[in-house]
N, C-alpha and C positions, 0 to 999 in steps of 0.2 A: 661235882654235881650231887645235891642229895637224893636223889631218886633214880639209883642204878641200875640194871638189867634186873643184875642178883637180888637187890632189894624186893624189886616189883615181884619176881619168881616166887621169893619168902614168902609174901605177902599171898599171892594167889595159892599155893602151897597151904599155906596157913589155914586161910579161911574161904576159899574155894570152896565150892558146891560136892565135887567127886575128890577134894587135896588132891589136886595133884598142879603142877605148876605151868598145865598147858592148859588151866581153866581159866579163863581170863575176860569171858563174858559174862557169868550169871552174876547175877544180883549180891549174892555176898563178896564177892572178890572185887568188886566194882564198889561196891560202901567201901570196903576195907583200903583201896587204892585212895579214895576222897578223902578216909577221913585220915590217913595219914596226909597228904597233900594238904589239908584243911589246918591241922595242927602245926606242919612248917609252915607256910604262910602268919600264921597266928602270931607265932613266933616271930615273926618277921616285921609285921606290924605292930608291934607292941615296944618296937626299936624304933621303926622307923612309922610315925604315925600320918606323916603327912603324906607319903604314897597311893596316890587315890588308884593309882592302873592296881598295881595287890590288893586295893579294896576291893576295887571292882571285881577281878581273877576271884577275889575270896566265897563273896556273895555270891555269885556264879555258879561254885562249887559246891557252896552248902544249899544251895538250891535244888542241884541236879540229885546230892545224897537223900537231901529228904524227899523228892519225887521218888528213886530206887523205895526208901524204905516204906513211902504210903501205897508203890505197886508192889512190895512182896507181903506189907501188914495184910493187903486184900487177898493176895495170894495164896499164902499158906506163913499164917500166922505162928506157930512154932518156927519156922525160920526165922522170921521177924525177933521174937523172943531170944535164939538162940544169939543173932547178929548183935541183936542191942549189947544182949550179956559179953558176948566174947570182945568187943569195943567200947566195954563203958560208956556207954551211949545212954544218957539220959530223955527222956518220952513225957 
């Protein structure tokens, strides 16, 4: 499976709100969980293009990321800034 406990921990770890790997609601560790899910899938389509259920799963997802990021850009806009930067996230 690509997306394993340890994976998910790194990830909220990483870019969590307080780092630490029991942060696993706020807003940045939830972009960070998408946009790595966003990039395998991506990956996945780009093999297999005629898979319309992973389109769909796709579209879904990068929907819900950029909902997180239009409620944290209103929120507090240096997180926003930060998030973009630390995931090369283009705006």
């Amino acid at each position: 499976m690509y997306l394993t406990s340890e994976k998910k921990a790194e990830l909220f770890e990483k870019h969590g709100a307080q780092h630490k790997a029991t942060d696993t609601g706020s807003a940045e560790s939830q972009i960070a969980l998408f946009t790595f899910r966003i990039s395998h899938l991506t990956a996945h389509m780009q093999k297999n293009h005629k898979d319309v259920g992973t389109k769909r799963a796709l579209l879904a997802l990068v929907g819900k990321r950029r909902r997180l990021l239009d409620y944290l850009k209103e929120r507090d806009i240096e997180r926003y800034r930060a998030v973009l930067k630390d995931l090369d996230l283009r705006k």
